[in-house]
N, C-alpha and C positions, 0 to 999 in steps of 0.2 A: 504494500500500500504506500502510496507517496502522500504527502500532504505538502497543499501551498495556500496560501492568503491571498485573496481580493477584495481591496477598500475592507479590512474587516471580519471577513467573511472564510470560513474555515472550506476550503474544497480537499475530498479526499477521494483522489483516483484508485482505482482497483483495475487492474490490467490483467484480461481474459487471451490466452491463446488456443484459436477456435479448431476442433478437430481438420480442418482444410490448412493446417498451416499459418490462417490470416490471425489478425489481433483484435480486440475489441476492449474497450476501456469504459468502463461504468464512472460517473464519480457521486459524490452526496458533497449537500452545500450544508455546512452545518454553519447558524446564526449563534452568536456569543452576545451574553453571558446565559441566554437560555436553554443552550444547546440543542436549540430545533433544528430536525434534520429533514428534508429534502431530497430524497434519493431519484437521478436520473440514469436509467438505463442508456445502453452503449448503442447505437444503433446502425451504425457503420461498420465494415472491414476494412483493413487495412495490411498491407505487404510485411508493413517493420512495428514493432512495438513502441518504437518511439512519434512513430507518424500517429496512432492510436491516441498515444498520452498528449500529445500536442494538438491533436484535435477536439479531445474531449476536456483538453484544457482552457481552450479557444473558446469553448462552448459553453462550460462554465461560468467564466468571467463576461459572456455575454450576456449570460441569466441574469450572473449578480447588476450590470450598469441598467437589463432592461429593469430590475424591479426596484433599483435607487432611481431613476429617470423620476424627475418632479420634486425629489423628496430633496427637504436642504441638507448641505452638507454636512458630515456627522463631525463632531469636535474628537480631536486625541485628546483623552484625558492627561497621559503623561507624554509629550511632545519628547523624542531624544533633546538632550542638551549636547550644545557644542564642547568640546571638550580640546584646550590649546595642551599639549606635550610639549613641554622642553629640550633642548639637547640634554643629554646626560653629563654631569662636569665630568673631567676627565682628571 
């Protein structure tokens, strides 16, 4: 299982290799902090496993902008901070 993030949003790929050799990649879009889950079947084949994962990756993160489309934008609670390093004295 891979996992990646969009705006938020937890996607987790599961990658099928289909009795013909082809690939097929499910993923679930899971919402934080409630952990509602959203499972989309894979519906394509594909030659290579990574063509599968990048497809159904694509497709994901279209879900996630079609169902923020209208909504304002959400705040990072904890924004990274910049952080300057020094040379090390020597």
């Amino acid at each position: 299982m891979i996992q990646e993030f969009h705006k938020g949003v937890e996607i987790e790929l599961e990658i099928h290799q289909m009795q013909q050799g082809l690939w097929r990649c499910d993923y679930t879009l899971i919402q934080h902090p409630t952990r509602t889950r959203t499972f989309h079947h894979g519906e394509r084949d594909f030659p290579t496993m990574d063509l599968a994962k990048e497809y159904a990756l694509r497709e994901a993160q279209d879900a996630i902008d079609r169902d923020d489309a209208g909504k304002p934008e959400k705040e990072i609670v904890n924004p990274p901070r910049e952080v300057r390093i020094k040379a090390f004295p020597e």
